[in-house]
C-alpha positions as MATLAB code, in Angstrom:
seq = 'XXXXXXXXXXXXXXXXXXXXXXXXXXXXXXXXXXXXXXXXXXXXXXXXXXXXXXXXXXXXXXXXXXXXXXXXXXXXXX';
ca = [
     238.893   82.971  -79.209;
     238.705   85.445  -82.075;
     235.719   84.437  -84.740;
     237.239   85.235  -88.274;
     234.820   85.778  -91.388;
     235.798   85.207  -94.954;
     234.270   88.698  -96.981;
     233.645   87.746 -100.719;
     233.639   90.733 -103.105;
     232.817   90.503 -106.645;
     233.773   93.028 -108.727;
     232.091   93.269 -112.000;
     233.891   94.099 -115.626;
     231.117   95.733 -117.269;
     227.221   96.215 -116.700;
     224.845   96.567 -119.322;
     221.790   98.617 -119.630;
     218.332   96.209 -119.816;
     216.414   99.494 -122.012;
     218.571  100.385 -124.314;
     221.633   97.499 -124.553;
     224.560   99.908 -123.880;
     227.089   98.175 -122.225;
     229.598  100.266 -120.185;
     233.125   99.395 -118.730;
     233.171   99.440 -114.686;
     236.671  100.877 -114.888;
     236.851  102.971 -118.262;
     233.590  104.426 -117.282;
     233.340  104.604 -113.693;
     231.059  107.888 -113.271;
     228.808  105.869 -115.579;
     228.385  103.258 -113.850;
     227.873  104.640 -110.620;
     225.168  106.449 -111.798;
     223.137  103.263 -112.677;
     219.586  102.240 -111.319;
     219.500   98.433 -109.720;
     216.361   96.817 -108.970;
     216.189   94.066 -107.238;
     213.775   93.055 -105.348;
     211.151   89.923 -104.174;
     207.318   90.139 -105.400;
     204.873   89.957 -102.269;
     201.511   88.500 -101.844;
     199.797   89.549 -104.495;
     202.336   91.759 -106.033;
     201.585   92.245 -109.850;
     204.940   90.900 -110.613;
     203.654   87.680 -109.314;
     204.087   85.969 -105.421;
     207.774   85.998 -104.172;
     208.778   85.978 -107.936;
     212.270   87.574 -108.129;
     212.089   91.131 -109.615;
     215.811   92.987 -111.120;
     216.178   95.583 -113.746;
     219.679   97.392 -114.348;
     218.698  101.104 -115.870;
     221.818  103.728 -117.190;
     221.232  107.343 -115.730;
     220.100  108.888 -119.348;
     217.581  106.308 -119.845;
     216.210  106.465 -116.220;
     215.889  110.069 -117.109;
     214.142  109.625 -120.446;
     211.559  107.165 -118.802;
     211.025  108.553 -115.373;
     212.310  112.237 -115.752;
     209.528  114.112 -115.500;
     208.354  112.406 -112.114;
     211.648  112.387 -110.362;
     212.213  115.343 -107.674;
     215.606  116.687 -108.267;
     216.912  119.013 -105.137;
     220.299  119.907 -106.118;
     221.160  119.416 -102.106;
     221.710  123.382 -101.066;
];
């Protein structure tokens, strides 16, 4: 006998940006939203976002860049 199992995917209209509120269309803006930073992640012991507390951040590519740009290494891959 064959085990089947049901796949749920949830496709999402839009996503916003939690820094600066810009909300951007999932299919009018694709390359946009691709480019988008998702955290998510639990807290550990004594993690200073608090134990097992549940940690998620959605960041567009230009303000990732204005907040973090100068301590990301960029290799443009050749």
């Amino acid at each position: 006998m064959i085990n089947k199992k049901k796949v749920i995917v949830e496709e999402n209209e839009s996503v916003e940006c939690d820094v600066c509120h810009q909300t951007y269309d999932c299919k009018e803006e694709i390359y946009e939203t691709q480019e988008f930073l998702h955290i998510n992640f639990t807290g550990g012991y004594e993690s200073v976002f608090g134990d097992m507390n549940k940690v998620e951040c959605d960041i567009c590519q230009h303000c990732l860049k204005r907040l973090l740009g100068e301590y990301l290494r960029i290799d443009d891959g050749y």
